[in-house]
C-alpha positions in Angstrom: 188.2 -51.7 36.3 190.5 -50.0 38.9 188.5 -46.5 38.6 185.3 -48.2 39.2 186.9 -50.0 42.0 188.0 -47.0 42.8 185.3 -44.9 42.8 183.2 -47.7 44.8 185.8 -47.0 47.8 187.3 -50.7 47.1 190.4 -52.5 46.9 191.3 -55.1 44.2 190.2 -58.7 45.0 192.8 -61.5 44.4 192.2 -65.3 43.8 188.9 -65.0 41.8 188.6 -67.0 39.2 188.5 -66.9 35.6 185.4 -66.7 33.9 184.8 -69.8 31.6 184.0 -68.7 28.1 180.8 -69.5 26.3 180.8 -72.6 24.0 180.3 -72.5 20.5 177.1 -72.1 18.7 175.3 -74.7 17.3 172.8 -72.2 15.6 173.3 -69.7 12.7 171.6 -66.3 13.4 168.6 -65.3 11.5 168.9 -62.3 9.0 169.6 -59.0 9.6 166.1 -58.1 8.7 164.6 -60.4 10.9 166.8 -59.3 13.8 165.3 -55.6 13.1 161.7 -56.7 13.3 162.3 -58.9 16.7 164.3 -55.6 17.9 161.0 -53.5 16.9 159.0 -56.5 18.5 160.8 -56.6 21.7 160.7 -52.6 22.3 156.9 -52.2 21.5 155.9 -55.0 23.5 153.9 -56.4 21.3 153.5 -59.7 22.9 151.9 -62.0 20.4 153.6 -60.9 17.1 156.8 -61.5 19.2 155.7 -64.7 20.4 155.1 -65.8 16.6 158.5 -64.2 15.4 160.5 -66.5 18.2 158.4 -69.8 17.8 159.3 -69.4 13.3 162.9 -68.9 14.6 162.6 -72.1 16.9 161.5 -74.0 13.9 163.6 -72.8 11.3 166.9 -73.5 13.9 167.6 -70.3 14.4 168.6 -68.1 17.3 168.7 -64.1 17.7 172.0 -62.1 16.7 174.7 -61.7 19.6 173.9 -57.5 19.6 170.4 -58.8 20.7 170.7 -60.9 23.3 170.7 -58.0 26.5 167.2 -57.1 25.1 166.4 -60.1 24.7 167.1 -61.3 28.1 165.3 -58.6 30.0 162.0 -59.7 28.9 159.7 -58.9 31.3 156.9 -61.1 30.0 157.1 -64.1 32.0 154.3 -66.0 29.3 157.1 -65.1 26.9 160.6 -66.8 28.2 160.3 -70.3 26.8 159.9 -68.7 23.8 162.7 -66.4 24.4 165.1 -69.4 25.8 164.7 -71.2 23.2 166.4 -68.5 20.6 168.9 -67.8 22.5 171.6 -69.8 21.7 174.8 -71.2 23.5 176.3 -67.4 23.8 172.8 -66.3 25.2 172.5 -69.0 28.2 176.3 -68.5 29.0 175.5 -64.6 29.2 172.2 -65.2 31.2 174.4 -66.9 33.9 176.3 -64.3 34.7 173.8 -62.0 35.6 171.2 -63.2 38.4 168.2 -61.4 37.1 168.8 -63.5 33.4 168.9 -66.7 35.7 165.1 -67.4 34.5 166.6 -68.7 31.2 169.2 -71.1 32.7 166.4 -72.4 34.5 164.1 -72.5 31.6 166.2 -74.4 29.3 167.4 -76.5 32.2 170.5 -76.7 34.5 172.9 -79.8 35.8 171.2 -79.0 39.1 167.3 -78.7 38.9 167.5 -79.7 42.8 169.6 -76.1 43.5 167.5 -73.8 41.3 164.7 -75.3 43.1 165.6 -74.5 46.6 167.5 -71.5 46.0 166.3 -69.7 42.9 163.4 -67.3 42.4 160.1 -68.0 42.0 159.9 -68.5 38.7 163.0 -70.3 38.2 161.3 -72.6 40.7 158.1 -73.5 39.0 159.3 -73.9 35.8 161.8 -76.6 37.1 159.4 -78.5 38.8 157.4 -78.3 35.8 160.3 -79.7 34.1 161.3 -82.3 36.7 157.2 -83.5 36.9 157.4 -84.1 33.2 160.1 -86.2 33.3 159.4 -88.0 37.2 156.3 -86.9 38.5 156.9 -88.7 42.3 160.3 -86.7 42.4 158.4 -83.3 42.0 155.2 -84.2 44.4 158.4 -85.1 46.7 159.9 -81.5 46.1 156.9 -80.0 47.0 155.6 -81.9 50.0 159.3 -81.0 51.4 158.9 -77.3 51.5 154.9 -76.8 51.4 154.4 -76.0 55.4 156.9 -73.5 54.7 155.9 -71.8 51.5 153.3 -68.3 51.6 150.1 -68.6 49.9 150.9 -67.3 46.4 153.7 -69.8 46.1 151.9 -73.2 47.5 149.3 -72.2 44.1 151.8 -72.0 41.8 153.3 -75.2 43.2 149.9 -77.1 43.3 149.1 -75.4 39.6 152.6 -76.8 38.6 151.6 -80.1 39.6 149.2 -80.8 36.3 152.1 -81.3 34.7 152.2 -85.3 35.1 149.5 -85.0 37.2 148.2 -89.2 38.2 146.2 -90.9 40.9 149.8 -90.7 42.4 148.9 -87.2 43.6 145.5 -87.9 45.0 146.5 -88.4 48.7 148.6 -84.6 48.7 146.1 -83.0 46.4 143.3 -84.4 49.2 144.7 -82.7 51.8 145.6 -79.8 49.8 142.0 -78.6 49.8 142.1 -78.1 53.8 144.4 -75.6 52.8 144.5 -72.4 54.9 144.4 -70.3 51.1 141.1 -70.8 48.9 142.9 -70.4 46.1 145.1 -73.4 46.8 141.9 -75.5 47.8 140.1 -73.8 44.3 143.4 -75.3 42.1 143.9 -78.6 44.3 139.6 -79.6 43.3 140.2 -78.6 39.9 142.9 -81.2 39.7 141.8 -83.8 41.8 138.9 -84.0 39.1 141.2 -84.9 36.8 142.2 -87.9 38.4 140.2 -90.7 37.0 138.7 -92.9 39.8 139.6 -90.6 42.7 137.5 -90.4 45.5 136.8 -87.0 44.7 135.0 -87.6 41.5 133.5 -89.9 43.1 132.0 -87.9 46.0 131.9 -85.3 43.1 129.4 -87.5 40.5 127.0 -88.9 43.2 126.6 -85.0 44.2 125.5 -84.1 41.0 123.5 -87.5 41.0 121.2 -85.9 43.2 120.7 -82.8 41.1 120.2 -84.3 37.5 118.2 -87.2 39.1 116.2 -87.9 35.9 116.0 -88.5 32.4 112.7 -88.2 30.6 112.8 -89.1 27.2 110.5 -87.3 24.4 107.1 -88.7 24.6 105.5 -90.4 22.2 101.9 -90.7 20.2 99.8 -87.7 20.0 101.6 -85.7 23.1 104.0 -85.8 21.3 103.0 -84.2 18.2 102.2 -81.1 20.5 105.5 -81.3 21.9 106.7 -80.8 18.4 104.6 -78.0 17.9 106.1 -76.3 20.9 109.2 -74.7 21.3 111.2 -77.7 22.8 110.2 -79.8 20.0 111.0 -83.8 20.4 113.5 -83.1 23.3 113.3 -85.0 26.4 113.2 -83.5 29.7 115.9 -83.5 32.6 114.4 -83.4 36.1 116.2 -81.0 38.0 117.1 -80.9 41.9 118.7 -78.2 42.8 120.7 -79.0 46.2 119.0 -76.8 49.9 121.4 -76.9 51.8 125.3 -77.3 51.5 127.1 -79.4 53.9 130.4 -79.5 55.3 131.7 -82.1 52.5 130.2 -80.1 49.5 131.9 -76.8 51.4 135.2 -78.4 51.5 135.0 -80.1 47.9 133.7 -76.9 46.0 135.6 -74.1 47.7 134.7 -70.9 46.4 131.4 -71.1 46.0 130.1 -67.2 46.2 127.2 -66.7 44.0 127.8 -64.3 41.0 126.1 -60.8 40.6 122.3 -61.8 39.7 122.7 -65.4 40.5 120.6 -67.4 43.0 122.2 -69.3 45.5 120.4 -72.7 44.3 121.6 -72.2 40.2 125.1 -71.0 41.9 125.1 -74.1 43.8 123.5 -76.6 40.5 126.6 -75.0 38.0 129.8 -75.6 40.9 128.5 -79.2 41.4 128.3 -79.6 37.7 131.5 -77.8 36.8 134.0 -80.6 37.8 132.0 -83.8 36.8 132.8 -84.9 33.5 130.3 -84.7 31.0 130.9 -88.3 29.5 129.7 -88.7 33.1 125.9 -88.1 32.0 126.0 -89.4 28.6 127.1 -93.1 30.4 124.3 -92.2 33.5 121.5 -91.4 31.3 122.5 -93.9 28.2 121.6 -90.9 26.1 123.6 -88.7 23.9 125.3 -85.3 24.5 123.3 -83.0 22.2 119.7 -84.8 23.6 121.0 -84.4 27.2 121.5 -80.6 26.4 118.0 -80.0 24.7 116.1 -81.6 27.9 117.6 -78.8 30.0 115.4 -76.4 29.2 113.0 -75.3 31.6 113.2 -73.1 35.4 116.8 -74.2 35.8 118.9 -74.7 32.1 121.2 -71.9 32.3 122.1 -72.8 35.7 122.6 -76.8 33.4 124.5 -75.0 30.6 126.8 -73.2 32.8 127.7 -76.3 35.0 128.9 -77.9 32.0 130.1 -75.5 30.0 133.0 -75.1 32.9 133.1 -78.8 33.7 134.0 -79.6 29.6 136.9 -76.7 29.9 138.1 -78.1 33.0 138.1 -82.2 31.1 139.0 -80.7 27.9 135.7 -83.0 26.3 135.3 -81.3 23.1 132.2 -83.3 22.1 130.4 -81.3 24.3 131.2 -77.9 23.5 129.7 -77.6 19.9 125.9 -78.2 21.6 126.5 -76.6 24.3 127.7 -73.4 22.2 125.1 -73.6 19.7 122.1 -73.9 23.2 124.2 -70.9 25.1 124.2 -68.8 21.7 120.4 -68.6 21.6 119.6 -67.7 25.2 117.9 -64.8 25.9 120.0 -61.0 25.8 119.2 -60.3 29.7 121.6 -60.6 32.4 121.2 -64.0 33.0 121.3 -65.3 29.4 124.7 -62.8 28.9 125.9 -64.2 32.0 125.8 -67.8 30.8 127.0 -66.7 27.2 130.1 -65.2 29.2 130.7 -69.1 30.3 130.0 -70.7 27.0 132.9 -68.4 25.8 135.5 -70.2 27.6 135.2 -72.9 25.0 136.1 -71.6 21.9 139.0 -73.1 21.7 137.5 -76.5 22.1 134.9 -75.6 19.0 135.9 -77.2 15.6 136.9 -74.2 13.3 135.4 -75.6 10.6 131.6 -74.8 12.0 132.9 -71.5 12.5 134.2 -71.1 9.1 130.5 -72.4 8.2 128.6 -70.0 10.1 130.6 -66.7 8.5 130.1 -68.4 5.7 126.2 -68.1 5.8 126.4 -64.8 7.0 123.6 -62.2 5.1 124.3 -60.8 1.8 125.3 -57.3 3.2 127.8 -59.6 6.0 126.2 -58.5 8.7 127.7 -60.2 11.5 125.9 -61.2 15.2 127.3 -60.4 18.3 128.0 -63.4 19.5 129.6 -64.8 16.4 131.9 -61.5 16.6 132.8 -62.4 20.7 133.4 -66.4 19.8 136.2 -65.3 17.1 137.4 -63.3 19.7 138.2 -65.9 22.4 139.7 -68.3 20.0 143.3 -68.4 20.3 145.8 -68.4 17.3 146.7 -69.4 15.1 143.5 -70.0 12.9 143.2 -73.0 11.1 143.1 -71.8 7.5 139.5 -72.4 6.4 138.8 -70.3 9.1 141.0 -67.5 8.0 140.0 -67.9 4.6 136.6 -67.1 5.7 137.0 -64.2 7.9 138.6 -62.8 4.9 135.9 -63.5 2.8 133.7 -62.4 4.9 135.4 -59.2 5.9 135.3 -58.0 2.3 131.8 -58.9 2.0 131.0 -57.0 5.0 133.0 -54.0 3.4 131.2 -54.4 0.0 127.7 -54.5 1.5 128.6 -51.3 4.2 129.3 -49.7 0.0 125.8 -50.8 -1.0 123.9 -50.9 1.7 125.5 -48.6 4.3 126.9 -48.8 7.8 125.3 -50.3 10.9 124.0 -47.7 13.4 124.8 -49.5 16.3 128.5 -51.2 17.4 129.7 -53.1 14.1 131.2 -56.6 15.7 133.4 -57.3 12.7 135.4 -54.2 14.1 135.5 -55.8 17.8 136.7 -58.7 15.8 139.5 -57.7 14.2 142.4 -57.1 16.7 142.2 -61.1 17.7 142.2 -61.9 13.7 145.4 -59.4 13.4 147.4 -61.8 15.2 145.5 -65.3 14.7 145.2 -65.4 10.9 147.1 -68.4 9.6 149.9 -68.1 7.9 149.6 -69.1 4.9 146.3 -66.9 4.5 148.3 -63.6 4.8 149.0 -62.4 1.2 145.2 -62.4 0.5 144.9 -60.3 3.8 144.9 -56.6 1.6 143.6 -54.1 0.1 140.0 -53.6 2.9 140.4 -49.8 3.8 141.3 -48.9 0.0 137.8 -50.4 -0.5 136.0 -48.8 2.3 137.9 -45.4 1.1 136.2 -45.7 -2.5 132.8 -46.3 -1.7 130.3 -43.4 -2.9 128.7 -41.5 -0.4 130.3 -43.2 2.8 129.3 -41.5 6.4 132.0 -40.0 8.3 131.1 -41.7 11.3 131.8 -45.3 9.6 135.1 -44.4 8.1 136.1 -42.8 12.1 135.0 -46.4 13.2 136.2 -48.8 10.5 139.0 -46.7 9.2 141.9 -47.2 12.4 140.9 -50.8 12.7 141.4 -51.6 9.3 144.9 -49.7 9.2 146.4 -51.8 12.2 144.7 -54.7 10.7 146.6 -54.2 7.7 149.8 -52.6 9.1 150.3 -55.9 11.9 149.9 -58.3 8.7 152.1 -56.6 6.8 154.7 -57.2 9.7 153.3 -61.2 9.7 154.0 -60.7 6.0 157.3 -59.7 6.5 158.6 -62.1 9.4 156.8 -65.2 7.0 159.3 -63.8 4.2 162.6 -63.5 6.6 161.8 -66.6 8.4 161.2 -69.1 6.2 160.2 -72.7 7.8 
C-alpha cells in the first residue's frame, strides 16, 4: 500500500475508517462444475443460456463461488443483473459496495436508502428503485418522479414514465395526461401507451369514441338465398364491418396518438385506421358490436382489413387480451405475400407470446409427410419466447426429425428451409425436461444416401450448435438440480 501511495505522488491518510466485513452466507455455492459452465457462460456472452443457468441457481438456493463474483459483477448486460443479483450472495453485495461501478447490484437487490440511490445514483440504479419503490407504494414513486421531471433530459423522463407501469392505477392519470405535452415524442409515445391502461381514463375514453367513428358498423351475415351465395364466396357466412377511415386528424387525435408517421408503403388513411385502433381494447368491440371476437375479425375483410388486423393486433399486445390473438394470427397468416400482407404479418408477430402453445404444437403436428414446414409457421416459433411449454417442444422435436427423415427420402428444399431459421430460438427455448430426447439429428442427416452438398452446408452448422447448446442445457439441468 505505501509504494502505490508512493508511486501516485501521495501521502498516507489517517482517520479512515475500518472497512466492515461482509456477513455470513446464507447460501451454499453451487458445484464446481456448475461454477465452470457459468464462468464459460459469462465470458462468451451468451446471454440467454446464462440467464437460464442463474434463474436454476435462484431456484435451487444457490449462489455463485466467491472466485466468481468480480466476473460476475461486471456484467455488462443490463437485461441480465436481477438475475445476476440474485446469485450473488451476502459476500457478493458487500463486495459490489465497495466499488461504484458494482453499485447496480446494491441497488438491484435493494438498499436501507432507496430515497439516496434515487437521487444520487446512476441511471440504472435509479429506475430499478423506483421500480421497486412503485411496486411496493405506487404514490411514493409518481411523487419521486414529479419532483425531479422538469429537471431530467429526454432519455431519462422515458425511462422514468416507462418505470411507471409498475403499479401503474388511475392514480397516475393526471401526470401521465400531461406527460403527453411532453417536449420528447418518445415520452408522449410511452405516457398514451399507459394511459390506455388505465381503465376509465379519459383517454380511453376520447380513445374508444375515436375509433367509434372508424368501425361505425356491424353487419351481420345475411340470410336466405343471399346468403347461400355469400357462402359460395370467399368470405363465406362472415358479416361485414363498415369501415370509416378518419380525413383529417385534429389537434386532439395529434396529441393523443403521437407518432403517427406512416410506414414504408402505407397510406395515410390505413396508417391513421391501425394508431386509432392500437390502444382501444379489443373487448372494447366485442361489448360495442354484441358479437364475438373471431366474427368481428372475419367481417374485416374488404378495401381496409389489413389496416383492421394491424390496429388490433398492436392494441391486444398493448392490453395483453389473449382471446384475441389466436384469430387474429390465424386471419394475418393467410394474407397475401406482397408488401402490404408481409407488413401486417410483421405486426401479427408481436403476439406470439400471447398464442396458446398448444395450437402451435397442433399445427407442427399436421405438418406434410416429408415436414415441410411454412414460412410463417417457421417466423411464429421464432418470436415466441422461452422457455417452451413442453408439448411444444415435444413437437418441434418430432417434427424436426420428420423433417430430417423426409429431406433422406425425398430430398432437400431448393429454396430457404424455415426449420433451419427456426432453430437458434428452439436452442435456447426447449423445455427442460424435453432435452434428453433433443439428439442424435445431424448423425441422421450425415447417413442419408445420396444427400446434396449444398443441404448438408445449410443444415449441417445449425444442427451442430443446436446440439452442442443442448448439450450445455443438458449439463447445467444435471449440475443444477431444482
Amino acid at each position: 500500500m505505501h509504494a502505490v501511495y508512493r508511486a501516485a505522488g501521495r501521502r498516507g491518510e489517517t482517520g479512515v475508517e475500518e472497512a466492515v466485513p461482509a456477513p455470513g452466507e446464507t447460501l451454499p455455492a453451487c458445484s464446481a462444475k456448475a461454477a465452470e459452465i457459468i464462468r464459460r457462460l459469462l465470458v462468451a456472452q451468451r446471454t440467454e443460456i446464462l440467464r437460464e443457468a442463474l434463474d436454476r441457481l435462484r431456484l435451487a438456493g444457490l449462489r455463485v463461488p466467491y472466485a466468481l463474483l468480480p466476473a460476475a459483477l461486471d456484467e455488462q448486460r443490463t437485461e441480465l443483473h436481477p438475475a445476476v443479483a440474485a446469485v450473488l450472495g451476502e459476500r457478493g453485495l458487500w463486495l459490489a459496495g465497495q466499488n461504484p461501478a458494482w453499485g447496480w447490484a446494491v441497488a438491484t437487490r435493494g438498499s436501507d436508502d432507496d430515497e439516496a440511490v434515487w437521487e444520487e445514483g446512476a441511471l440504472g440504479e435509479r429506475i430499478s428503485t423506483l421500480h421497486r419503490v412503485r411496486g411496493r407504494d405506487p404514490a411514493l414513486g409518481l411523487v419521486w418522479v414529479e419532483d425531479v421531471w422538469k429537471s431530467e433530459k429526454a432519455d431519462v423522463r422515458v425511462a422514468m414514465v416507462t418505470a411507471l407501469e409498475t403499479g401503474l392505477s388511475p392514480g397516475d392519470e393526471q401526470f401521465l395526461e400531461g406527460a403527453l405535452d411532453d417536449r420528447s415524442v418518445r415520452v408522449r409515445e410511452v405516457a398514451a401507451a399507459l394511459l390506455a391502461r388505465i381503465p376509465d381514463s379519459d383517454y380511453s375514453g376520447r380513445a374508444a369514441a375515436r375509433a367509434d367513428t372508424i368501425l361505425v358498423r356491424y353487419e351481420p351475415p345475411a340470410g336466405g338465398l343471399r346468403g347461400v351465395a355469400a357462402g359460395l364466396s370467399r368470405r363465406g357466412h362472415a358479416g361485414r364491418l363498415a369501415v370509416e377511415p378518419p380525413e383529417h386528424p385534429d389537434t386532439v387525435w395529434r396529441r393523443d396518438l403521437p407518432g403517427d408517421m406512416p410506414e414504408r408503403g402505407v397510406g395515410e388513411k390505413a396508417w391513421g385506421i391501425s394508431r386509432a385502433l392500437a390502444v382501444v381494447t379489443p373487448a372494447h368491440w366485442e361489448e360495442h358490436f354484441g358479437v364475438t371476437a373471431s366474427d368481428l375479425i372475419a367481417a374485416a375483410r374488404g378495401d381496409w382489413e389489413m389496416a383492421v388486423l394491424a390496429g388490433w393486433c398492436r392494441a391486444s399486445v398493448l392490453h395483453q387480451v389473449s382471446s384475441w390473438a389466436a384469430p387474429l394470427w390465424r386471419a394475418c397468416y393467410r394474407l397475401e405475400h406482397d408488401l402490404e400482407g408481409w407488413q401486417t404479418w410483421q405486426i401479427a408477430l408481436s403476439m406470439a407470446n400471447l398464442l396458446p402453445q398448444s395450437d402451435l404444437a397442433f399445427a407442427i403436428g399436421q405438418l406434410p409427410k416429408n415436414g415441410e414446414m411454412p414460412f410463417r409457421l417457421s417466423s411464429t416459433l421464432q418470436a415466441i419466447s422461452g422457455p417452451w411449454q413442453p408439448d411444444l417442444s415435444e413437437a418441434f422435436l418430432d417434427g424436426l426429425r420428420r423433417r430430417i427423415n423426409g429431406i433422406c427420402q425425398y430430398g432437400p428444399s431448393q429454396g430457404e428451409e424455415p426449420w433451419v431459421t427456426a432453430l437458434p430460438n428452439a436452442t435456447i427455448s426447449l423445455a427442460s425436461e424435453c432435452l434428453k430426447r433433443a439428439t442424435g439429428f445431424r448423425e441422421i442427416l450425415e447417413r442419408c444416401p445420396g444427400l446434396p452438398d449444398h443441404a448438408l452446408r445449410r443444415w449441417g452448422p445449425e444442427l451442430e450448435k443446436f446440439e452442442e447448446t443442448l448439450e450445455l442445457r443438458r449439463k447445467l439441468v444435471e449440475e443444477i438440480q431444482l
